[in-house]
C-alpha positions in Angstrom: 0.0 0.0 0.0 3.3 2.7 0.6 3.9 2.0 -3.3 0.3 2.6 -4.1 0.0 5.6 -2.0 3.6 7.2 -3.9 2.1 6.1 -6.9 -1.3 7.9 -6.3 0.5 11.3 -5.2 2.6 11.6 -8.1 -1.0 11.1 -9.9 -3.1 13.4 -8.3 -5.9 13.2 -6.7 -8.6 13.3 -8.9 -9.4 11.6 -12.0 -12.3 10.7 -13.7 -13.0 8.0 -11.1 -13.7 10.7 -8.6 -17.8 10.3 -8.8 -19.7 12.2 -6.3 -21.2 9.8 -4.2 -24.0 12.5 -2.9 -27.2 11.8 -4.7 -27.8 13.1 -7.8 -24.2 14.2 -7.7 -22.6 14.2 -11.2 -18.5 12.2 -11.9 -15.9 15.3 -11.4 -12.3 15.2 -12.6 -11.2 13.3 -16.1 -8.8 10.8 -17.2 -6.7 11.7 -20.3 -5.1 8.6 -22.4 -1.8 9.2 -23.6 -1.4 7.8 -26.7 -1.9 3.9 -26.2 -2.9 2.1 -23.3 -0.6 -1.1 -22.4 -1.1 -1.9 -18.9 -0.5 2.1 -17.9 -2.8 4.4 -16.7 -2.1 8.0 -16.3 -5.1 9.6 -14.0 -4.7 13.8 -14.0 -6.0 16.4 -11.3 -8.8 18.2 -12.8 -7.9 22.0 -13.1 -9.5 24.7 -11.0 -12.7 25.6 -12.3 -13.1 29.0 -13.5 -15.5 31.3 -14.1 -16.2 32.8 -17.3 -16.0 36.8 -17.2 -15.6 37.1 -13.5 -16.1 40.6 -12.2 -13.1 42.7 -11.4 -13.2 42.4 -7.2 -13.7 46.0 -5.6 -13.9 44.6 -2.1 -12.8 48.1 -0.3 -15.4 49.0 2.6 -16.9 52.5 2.1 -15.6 55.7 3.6 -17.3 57.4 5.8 -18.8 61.0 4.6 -17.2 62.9 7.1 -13.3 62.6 6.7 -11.6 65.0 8.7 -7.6 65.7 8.9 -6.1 62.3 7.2 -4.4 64.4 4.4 -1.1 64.4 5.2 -1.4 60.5 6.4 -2.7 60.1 3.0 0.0 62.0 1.5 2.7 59.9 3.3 1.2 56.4 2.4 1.6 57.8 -1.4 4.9 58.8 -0.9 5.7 55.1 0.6 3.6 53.2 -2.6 5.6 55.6 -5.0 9.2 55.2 -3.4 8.8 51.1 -3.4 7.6 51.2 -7.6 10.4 49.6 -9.2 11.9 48.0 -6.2 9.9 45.2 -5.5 6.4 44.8 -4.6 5.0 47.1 -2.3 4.5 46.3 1.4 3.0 48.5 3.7 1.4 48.2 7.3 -0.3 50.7 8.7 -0.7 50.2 12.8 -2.6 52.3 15.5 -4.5 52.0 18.4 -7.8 50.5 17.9 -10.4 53.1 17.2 -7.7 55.2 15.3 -9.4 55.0 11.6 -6.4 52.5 10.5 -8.9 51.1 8.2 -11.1 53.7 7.1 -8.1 56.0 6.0 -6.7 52.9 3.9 -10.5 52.5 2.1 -9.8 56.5 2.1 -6.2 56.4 0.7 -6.7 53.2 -2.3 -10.4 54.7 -3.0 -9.0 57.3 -5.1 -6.4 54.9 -6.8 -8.5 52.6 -9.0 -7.0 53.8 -12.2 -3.6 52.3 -10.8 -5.0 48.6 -9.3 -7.4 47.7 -12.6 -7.6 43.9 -12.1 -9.3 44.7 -8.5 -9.2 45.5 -4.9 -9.4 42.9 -2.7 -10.2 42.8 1.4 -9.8 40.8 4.0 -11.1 41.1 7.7 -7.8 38.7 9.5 -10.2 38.5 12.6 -6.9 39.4 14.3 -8.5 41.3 17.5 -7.9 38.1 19.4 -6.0 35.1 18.7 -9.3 32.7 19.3 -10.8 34.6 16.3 -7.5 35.0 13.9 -8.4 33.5 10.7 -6.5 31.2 8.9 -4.1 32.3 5.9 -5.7 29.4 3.7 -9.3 30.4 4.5 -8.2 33.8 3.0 -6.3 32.4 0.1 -9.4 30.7 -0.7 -11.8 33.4 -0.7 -9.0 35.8 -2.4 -8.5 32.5 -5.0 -12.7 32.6 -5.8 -12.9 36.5 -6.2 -10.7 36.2 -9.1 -13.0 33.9 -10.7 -11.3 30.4 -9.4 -13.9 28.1 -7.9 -11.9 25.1 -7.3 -8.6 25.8 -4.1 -6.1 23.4 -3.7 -6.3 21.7 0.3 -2.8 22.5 1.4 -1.6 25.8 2.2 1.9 26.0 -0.1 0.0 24.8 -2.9 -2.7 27.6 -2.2 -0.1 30.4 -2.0 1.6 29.1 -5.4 -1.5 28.9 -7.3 -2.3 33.1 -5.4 1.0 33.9 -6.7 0.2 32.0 -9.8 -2.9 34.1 -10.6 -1.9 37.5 -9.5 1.1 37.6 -12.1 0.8 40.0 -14.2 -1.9 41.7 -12.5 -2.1 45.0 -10.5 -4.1 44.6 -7.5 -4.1 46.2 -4.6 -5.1 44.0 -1.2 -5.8 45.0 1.9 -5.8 42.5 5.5 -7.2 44.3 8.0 -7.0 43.2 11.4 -4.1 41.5 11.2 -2.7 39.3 14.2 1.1 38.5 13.1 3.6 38.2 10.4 3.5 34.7 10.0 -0.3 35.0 9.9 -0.4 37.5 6.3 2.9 36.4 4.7 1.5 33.3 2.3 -0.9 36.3 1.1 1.6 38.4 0.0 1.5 40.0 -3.4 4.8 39.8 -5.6 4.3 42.1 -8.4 6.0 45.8 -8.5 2.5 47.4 -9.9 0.7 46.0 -7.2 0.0 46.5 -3.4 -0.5 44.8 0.1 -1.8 47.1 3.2 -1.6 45.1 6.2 -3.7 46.8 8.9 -2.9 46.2 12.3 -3.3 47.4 16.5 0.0 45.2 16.5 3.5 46.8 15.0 3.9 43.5 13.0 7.9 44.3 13.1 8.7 41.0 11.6 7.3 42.2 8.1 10.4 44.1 8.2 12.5 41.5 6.7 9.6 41.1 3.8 10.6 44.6 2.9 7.4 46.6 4.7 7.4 49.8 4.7 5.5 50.9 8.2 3.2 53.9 8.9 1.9 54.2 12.7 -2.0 56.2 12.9 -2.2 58.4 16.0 -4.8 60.1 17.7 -6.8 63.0 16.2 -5.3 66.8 16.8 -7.8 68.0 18.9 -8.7 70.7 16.2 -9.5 68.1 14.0 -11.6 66.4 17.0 -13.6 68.9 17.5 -13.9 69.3 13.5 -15.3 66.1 13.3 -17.5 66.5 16.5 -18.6 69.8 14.8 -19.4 67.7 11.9 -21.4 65.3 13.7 -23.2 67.0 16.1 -23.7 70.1 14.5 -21.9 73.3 14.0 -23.5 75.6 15.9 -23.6 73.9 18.8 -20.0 73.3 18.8 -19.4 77.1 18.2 -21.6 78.2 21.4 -19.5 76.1 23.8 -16.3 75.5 22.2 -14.2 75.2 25.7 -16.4 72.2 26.4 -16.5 70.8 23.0 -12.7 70.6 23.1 -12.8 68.9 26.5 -15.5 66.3 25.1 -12.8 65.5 22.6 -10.0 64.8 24.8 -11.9 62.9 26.8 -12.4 60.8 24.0 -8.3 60.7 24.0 -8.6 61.8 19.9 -10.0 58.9 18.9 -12.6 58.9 16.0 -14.3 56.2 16.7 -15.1 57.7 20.5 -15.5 61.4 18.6 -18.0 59.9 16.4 -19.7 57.7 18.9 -20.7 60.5 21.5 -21.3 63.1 18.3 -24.0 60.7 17.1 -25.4 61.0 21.3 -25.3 64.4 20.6 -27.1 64.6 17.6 -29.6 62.5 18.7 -30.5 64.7 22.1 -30.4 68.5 20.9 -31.7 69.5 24.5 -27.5 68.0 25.7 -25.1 70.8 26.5 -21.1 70.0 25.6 -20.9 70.8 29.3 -23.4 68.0 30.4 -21.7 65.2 28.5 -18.2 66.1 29.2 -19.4 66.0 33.2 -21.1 62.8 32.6 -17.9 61.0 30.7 -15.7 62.6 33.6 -17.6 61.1 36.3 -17.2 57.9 34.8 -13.4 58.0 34.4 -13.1 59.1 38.1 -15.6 55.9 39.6 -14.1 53.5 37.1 -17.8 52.5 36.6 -16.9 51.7 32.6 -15.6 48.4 31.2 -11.8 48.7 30.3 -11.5 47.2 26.4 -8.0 46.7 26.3 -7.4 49.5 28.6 -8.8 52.2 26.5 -11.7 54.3 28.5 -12.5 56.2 26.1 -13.7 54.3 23.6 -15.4 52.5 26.5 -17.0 56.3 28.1 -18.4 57.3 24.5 -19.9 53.5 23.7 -21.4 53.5 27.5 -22.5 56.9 27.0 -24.9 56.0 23.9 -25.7 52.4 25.1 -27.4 54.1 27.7 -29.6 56.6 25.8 -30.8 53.8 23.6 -34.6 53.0 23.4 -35.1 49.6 25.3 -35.7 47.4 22.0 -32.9 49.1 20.5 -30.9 48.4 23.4 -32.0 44.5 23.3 -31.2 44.6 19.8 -27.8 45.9 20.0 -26.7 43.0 22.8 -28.2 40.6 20.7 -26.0 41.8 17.3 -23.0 41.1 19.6 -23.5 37.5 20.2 -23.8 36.6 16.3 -21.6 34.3 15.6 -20.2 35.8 12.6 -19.0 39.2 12.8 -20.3 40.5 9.5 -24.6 39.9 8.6 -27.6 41.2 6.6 -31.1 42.1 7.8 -31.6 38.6 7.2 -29.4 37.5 10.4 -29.9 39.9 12.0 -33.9 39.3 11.8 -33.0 35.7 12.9 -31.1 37.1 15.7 -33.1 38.5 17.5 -36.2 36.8 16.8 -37.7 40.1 14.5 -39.7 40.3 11.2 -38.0 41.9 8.4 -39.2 45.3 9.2 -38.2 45.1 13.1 -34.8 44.2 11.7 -34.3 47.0 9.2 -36.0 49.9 12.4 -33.1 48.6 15.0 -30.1 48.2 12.3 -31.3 51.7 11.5 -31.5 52.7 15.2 -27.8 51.6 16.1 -26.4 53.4 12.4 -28.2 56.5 13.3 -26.0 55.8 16.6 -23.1 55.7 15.6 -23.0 52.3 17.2 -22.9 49.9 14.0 -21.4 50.9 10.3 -22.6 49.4 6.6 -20.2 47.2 5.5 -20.8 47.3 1.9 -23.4 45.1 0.0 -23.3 41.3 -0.4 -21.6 40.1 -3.9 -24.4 37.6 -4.9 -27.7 39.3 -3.5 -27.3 42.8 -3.0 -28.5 43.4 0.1 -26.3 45.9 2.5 -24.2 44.4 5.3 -23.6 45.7 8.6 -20.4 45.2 11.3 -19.6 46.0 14.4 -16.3 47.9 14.9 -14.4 44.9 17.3 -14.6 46.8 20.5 -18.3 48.0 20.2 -18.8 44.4 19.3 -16.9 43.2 22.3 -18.6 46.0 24.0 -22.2 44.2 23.2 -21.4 41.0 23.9 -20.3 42.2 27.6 -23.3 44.3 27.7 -25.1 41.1 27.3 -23.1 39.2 29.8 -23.9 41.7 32.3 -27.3 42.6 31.8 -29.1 39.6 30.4 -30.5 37.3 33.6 -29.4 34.1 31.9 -26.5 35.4 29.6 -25.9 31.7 28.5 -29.0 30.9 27.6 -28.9 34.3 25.9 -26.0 33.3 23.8 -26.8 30.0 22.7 -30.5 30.7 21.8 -29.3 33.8 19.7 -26.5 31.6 17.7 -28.8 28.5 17.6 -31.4 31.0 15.6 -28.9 32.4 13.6 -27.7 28.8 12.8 -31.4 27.4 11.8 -31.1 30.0 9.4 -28.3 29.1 7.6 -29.6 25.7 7.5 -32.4 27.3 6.0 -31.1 29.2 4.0 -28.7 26.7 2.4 -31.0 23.5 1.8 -32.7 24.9 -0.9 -29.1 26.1 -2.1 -28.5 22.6 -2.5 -31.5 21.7 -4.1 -31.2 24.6 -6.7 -27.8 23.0 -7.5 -27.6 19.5 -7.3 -31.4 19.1 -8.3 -31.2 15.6 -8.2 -30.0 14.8 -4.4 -32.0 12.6 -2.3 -33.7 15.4 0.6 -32.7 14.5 3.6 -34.3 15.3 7.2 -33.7 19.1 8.3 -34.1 19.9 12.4 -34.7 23.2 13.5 -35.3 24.7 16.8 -36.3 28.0 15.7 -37.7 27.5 12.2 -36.9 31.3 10.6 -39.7 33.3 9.1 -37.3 34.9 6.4 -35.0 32.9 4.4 -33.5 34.3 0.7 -34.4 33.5 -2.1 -32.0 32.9 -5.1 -33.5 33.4 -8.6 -31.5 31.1 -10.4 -28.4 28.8 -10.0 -25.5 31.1 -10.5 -26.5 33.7 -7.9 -26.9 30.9 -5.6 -23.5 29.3 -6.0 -22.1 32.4 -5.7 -24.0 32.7 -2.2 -22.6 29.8 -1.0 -19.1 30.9 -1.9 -19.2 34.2 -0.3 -20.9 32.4 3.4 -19.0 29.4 2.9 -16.4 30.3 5.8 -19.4 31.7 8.1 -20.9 28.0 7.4 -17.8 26.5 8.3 -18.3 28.2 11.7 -21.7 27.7 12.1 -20.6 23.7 11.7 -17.9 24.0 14.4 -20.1 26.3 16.7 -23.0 23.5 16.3 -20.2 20.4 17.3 -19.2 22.7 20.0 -22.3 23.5 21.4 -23.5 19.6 21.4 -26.4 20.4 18.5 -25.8 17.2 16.7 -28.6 17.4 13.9 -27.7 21.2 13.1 -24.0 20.0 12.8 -24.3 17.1 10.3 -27.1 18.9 8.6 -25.2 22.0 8.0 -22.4 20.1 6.7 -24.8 18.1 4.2 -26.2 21.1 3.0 -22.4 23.1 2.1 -22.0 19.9 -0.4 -22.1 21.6 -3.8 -19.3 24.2 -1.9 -17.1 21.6 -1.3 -17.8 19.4 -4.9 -17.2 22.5 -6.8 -14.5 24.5 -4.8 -12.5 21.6 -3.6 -11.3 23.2 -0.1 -10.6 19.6 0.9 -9.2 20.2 4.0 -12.7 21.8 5.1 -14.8 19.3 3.6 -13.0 16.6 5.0 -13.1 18.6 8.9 -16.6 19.3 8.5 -17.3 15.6 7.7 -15.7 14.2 10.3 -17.5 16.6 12.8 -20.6 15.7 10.9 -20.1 12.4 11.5 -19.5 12.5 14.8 -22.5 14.6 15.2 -24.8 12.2 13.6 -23.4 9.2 15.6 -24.6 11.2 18.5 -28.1 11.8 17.3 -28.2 8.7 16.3 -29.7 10.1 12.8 -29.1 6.9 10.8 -29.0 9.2 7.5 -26.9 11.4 8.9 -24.9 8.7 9.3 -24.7 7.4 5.8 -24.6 10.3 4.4 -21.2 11.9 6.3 -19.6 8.4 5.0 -20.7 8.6 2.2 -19.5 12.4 1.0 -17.2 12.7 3.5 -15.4 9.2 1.8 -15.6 11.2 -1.3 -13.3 13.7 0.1 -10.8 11.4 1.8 -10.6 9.7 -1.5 -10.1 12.8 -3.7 -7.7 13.9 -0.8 -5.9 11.6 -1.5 -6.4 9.1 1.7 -7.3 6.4 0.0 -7.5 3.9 3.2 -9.7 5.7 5.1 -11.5 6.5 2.3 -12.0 2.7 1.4 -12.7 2.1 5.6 -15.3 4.7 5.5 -16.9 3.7 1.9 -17.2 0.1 3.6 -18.4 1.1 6.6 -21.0 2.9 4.9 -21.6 -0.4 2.5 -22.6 -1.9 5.6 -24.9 0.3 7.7 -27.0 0.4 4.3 -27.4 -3.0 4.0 -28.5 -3.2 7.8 -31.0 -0.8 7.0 -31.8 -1.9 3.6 -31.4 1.2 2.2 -30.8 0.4 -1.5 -30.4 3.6 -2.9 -27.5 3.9 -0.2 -26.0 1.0 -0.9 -25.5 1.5 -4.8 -24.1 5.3 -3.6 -21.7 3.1 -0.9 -21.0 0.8 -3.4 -20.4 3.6 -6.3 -17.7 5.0 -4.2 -16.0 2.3 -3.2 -15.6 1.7 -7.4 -13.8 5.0 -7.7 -11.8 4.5 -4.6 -10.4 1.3 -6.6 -10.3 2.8 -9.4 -7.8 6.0 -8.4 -5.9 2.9 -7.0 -5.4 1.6 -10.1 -7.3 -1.4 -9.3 -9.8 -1.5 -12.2 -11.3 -5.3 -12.5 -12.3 -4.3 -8.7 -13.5 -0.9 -9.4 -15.4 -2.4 -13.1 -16.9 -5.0 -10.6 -18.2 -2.3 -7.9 -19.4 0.0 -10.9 -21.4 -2.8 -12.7 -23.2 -3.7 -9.5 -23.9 0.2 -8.3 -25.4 0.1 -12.2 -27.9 -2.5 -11.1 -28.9 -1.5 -8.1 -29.7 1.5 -9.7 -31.5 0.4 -12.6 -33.5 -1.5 -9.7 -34.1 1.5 -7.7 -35.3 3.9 -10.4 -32.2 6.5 -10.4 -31.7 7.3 -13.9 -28.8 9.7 -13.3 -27.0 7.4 -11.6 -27.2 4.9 -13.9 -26.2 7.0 -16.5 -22.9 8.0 -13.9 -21.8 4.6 -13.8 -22.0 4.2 -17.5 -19.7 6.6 -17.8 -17.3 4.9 -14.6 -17.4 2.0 -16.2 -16.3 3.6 -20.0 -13.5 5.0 -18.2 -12.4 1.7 -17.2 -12.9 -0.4 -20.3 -10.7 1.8 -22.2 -8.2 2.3 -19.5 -8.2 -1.2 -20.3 -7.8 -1.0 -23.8 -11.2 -2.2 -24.6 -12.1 1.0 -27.2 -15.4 -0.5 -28.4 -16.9 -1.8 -24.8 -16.2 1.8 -23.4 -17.4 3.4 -26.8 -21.0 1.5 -25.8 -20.9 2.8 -22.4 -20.1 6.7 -23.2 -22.7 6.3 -25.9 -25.6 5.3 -24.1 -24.6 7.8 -20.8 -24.7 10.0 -23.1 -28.0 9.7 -24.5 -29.4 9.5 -20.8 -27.7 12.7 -19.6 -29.1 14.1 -22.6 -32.3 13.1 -22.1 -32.1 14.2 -17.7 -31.1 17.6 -19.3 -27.9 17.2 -17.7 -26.0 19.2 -20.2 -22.6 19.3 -18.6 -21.8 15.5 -18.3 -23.7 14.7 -21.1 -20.6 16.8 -23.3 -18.1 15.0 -20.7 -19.5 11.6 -22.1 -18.9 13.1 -25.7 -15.0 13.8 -25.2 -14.4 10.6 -23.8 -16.8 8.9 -26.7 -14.4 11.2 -29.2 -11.2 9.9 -27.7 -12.8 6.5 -28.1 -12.6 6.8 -31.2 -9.2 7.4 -31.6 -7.7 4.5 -29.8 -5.5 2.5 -31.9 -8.2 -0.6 -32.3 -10.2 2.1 -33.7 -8.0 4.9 -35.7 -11.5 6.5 -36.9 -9.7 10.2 -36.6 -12.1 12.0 -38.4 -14.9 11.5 -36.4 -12.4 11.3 -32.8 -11.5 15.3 -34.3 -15.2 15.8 -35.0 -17.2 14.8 -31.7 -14.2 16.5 -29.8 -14.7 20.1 -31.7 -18.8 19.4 -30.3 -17.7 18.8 -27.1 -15.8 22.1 -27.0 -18.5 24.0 -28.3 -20.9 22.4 -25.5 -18.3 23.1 -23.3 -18.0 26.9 -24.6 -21.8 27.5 -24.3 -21.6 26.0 -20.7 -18.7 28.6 -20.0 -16.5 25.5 -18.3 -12.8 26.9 -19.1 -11.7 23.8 -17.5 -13.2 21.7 -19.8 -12.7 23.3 -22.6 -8.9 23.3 -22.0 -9.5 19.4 -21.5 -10.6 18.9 -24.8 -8.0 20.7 -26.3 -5.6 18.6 -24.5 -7.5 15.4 -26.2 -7.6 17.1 -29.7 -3.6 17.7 -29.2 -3.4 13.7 -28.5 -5.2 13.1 -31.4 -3.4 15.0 -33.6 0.1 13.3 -31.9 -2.3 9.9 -33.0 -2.3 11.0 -36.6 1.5 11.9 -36.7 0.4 15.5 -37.3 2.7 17.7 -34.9 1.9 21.1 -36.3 -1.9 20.1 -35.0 -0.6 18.8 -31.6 1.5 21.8 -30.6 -1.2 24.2 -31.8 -3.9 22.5 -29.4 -1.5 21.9 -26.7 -0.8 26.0 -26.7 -4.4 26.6 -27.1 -5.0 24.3 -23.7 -2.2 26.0 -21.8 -3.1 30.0 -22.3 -6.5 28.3 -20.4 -5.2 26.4 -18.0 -2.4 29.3 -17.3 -2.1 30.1 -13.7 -5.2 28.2 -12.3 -4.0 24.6 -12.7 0.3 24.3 -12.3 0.0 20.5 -12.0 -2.0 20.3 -15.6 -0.1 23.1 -17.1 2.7 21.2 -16.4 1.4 18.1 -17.8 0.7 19.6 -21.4 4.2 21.2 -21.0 5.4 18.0 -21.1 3.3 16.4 -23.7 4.6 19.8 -26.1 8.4 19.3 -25.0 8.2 15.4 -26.6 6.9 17.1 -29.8 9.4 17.5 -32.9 10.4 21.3 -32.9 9.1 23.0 -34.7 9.6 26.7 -36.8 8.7 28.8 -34.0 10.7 26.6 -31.7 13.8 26.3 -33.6 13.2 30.7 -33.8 
């Protein structure tokens, strides 16, 4: 098994064996023949799936309207971009105190520079305002990976930062990770050309980025002319000009920092009756009892929030402890509704409430549906959650109710995801505590997908928080329904985590489905993973617990899988054997789709055997059946393998190999797969290499690598091989 397990690395692992075992889940991955088949076979990763015309990312979160006496910060983060051009990509962190504008005056500074970064501007909250919260460089690759149009990540880390690397060549992008915790923590996301930029924000002076070249810029306080400029702004005007000894005593008890100025400004605003006087007697009180919390020692941030916490309306106040204890830091009207238990309209009065308040800030809208997000600034966020702590009679009971709503409605929320894009799946059992009265609604496919992409990391905490909170059916339910997430993006590292915590979860419940079904998908990413033991224990043990419950439909998925587990081992009378019986039980069961699936398995094994006209029966007929499910996409899969069928050397029929290939990559064209479509180039430049025409070969094989380019190095590498055995030719020998 050590041989077979070097022999499957140097593979890959994916191949055309990789079928989804989920229900109604199509075969991802391809196999391409090289040449001839004699005892060989040659199984390739399938290339990052990418999206046709992605939009350019603009991820920066919007400046505030008021932006008072950043110039000459601005001015000096210019000078540092424009002395590193030509020296090396540009590195710079800018560090303060929290509630020092760090990252509003980088959205300032890079708003006004989109004619210098036109392939995008990307952002990233690091989480970094504790280390229990610090996200993980990889879960940020892969988002970073996805906003340029790249649905499929690689699992491990180095191969993640080579294929960012990879894909920002060329490009001028500017990216910004806010909230940064350490070096160690932003260095894989560094950018590495000259025209582009990385800001690292941090409350930490991140020295080690020194020896990456950083440039550093340190925000401090507001001049307290500049205070009281914003205040003025604020609060009004004239009410700053009748009292300006205590405006300016206001300010510096809010130690110059904006987010205090702006905090007790919007108090202001809100009570016109409120002297300067009054409020700067009430914040000094305060200091002198010590009756505020200390957030990382800083009382002024902690005065100004206590201040307006305690002119809030009740509801609003409810609402604004509640917003604290989300689990995810970032939300719509959507969670927030679930939250707190509101309707719609509830939601959209107390988000409104705590803007006009200066107590919560829009965020920017959400990529797929539009609708505006909101966040909490990390201290008023920490500030809620204590507020809640202190003031709630069961704070624990608070806490979990609030995150098990918000969790139901994820669940919700991303069932019918599923559905919409895996229509065929087998429904499975959804339990909810607090069933939500408001759930999105996705009009078609795409903006669905795209959905799932964006929440996918807040639905990888909503898994854990569910495993850690002991809500077993939410767990393995939540991790059922991210499956066309992880089948399409690949982030095997979080499939395979969320199945085994899925697992676990369902053992608890003692959900028999739940069960089955974490085996069953979660084998599918242990297998594509590469772990093809556990894959096989977990494909078996599944095997068995449907046969105990003589669940057929189960056991042809169970048995299905365990075929392509075989079959990435190389094993292929086993895995023929496994695919012809998953065939029958699914003839028996009425599943047409997944008859037509193991068709096409057991095509790619005949002629991995060398048996051309066997496997040309088996793409045939799969094909006719996709065709007639309307499942467009593997139906012009079966027709790439049917044209390279054709040219196997039993065959030799190249005109019509060249001629069903050319369909395919038309289908493939209309479907916008750029994956695909480099695939079949790939299998046009073997069939040209068939019919001793190099010319043909080379041109295909160039054609295939300006697609694959930078999103697949391990098949770009491939083809590079396949067009260095060529003959040279003119424009080599130039």
């Amino acid at each position: 098994m050590e041989a077979l397990r070097t022999w499957v690395s140097a593979l890959g692992p994916s191949g055309i064996g990789h079928a989804n075992v989920m229900e109604g889940a199509s075969i991802s991955g391809s196999l391409v023949q090289a040449r001839e088949i004699s005892g060989g076979v040659h199984v390739h990763a399938a290339p990052s799936g990418h999206r046709a015309d992605p939009p350019v990312p603009q991820q920066l979160l919007p400046v505030p309207g008021h932006f008072i006496d950043r110039e000459c910060d601005v001015a000096e983060l210019e000078e540092l971009r424009s002395r590193h051009r030509g020296a090396g990509p540009p590195l710079i962190a800018i560090t303060g105190p929290a509630g020092v504008g760090k990252t509003t005056l980088v959205s300032r500074w890079l708003g006004a520079l989109r004619d210098s970064f036109p392939d995008g501007r990307l952002y990233a909250d690091m989480g970094g305002h504790s280390l229990e919260t610090a996200r993980s460089p990889g879960e940020v690759l892969g988002q970073f990976i996805r906003a340029l149009g790249y649905d499929q990540v690689p699992v491990e880390l180095a191969e993640q930062a080579a294929l960012w690397r990879s894909l920002t060549a060329g490009r001028r992008l500017a990216v910004v990770l806010d909230n940064a915790v350490s070096a160690a923590q932003v260095r894989p996301l560094l950018l590495g050309e000259a025209d582009s930029l990385t800001a690292v924000v941090s409350r930490r002076r991140l020295s080690g980025l020194a020896v990456d070249g950083a440039a550093f810029h340190h925000l401090g306080v507001l001049s307290s002319q500049a205070a009281v400029e914003l205040l003025s702004h604020r609060a009004g005007g004239l009410r700053t000009a009748r009292e300006p000894r205590a405006a300016h005593q206001v300010v510096t008890l809010c130690a110059g920092l904006p987010l205090a100025v702006c905090v007790v400004a919007a108090r202001m605003a809100a009570r016109p009756e409120r002297t300067f006087a009054e409020l700067a007697g009430v914040m000094q009180r305060q200091l002198d009892r010590l009756e505020v919390l200390r957030l990382e020692g800083d009382r002024a941030v902690d005065t100004a929030l206590d201040d307006s916490y305690r002119a809030l309306a009740p509801d609003l106040a409810r609402g604004y402890r509640l917003l604290g204890l989300l689990p995810a830091g970032m939300f719509t009207t959507f969670e927030a509704a679930a939250g707190c238990a509101l309707d719609l309209r509830e939601a959209h009065r107390l988000l409104d409430g705590l803007l006009e308040a200066n107590l919560l800030e829009e965020a920017g809208v959400h990529p797929a549906t539009g609708h505006t997000r909101f966040r909490f600034h990390d201290l008023t966020r920490l500030h809620a959650s204590r507020r809640a702590t202190q003031e709630e009679e069961d704070p624990g009971a608070v806490r979990a109710e609030t995150e098990r709503r918000v969790l139901d409605w994820y669940l919700a929320t991303a069932t019918p995801v599923r559905s919409l894009l895996v229509p065929g799946h087998r429904p499975l059992r959804r339990d909810y505590a607090y069933p939500p009265r408001h759930v999105l609604e996705f009009p078609d496919g795409d903006t669905a997908l795209r959905w799932l992409n964006e929440e996918a990391a807040r639905l990888m905490r909503a898994v854990r928080t569910a495993a850690e909170r002991g809500w077993h059916a939410t767990c393995w339910q939540l991790a059922d329904a991210m499956q066309p997430f992880f089948l399409r993006s690949r982030p095997y590292d979080l499939w395979i985590e969320a199945h085994r915590l899925g697992l676990a979860a369902a053992e608890h419940a003692g959900q028999a489905e739940g069960v089955s079904q974490m085996l069953t998908t979660g084998g599918a990413a242990l297998r594509n993973a590469g772990q093809l033991d556990e894959a096989e224990t977990w494909f078996t043990r599944a095997l068995q617990d449907a046969r105990d419950r003589q669940d057929r439909r189960a056991e042809a998925q169970a048995v299905h899988g365990l075929g392509q587990t075989h079959r990435l081992a190389g094993r292929l009378e086993q895995a023929a054997s496994l695919f012809r019986t998953a065939l029958t039980r699914r003839e028996e069961i009425g599943y047409p789709r997944g008859v037509a699936l193991s068709r096409l398995s057991l095509g790619d094994v005949a002629l991995a055997r060398g048996r051309a006209e066997e496997a040309r029966g088996h793409f045939a007929q799969a094909r006719s059946e996709l065709l007639g499910l309307q499942d467009a996409y593997d139906a012009a899969r079966a027709l790439a393998f049917l044209g390279r069928t054709h040219a196997h050397r039993t065959v030799r029929n190249f005109p019509e190999a060249e001629r069903l290939l050319r369909a395919a990559l038309d289908e493939f064209r209309s479907a916008g797969s750029v994956p695909w479509q480099a695939r079949v180039l790939e299998m046009l430049g073997l069939t040209a290499e068939d019919r001793n025409d190099t010319e043909a070969a080379r041109r295909h094989y160039d054609e295939a690598l300006t697609l694959y380019g930078p999103q697949s190095p391990r098949d770009t590498e491939r083809v590079e091989r396949l067009r260095a055995r060529l003959t040279p030719g003119p424009s080599d020998r130039e």
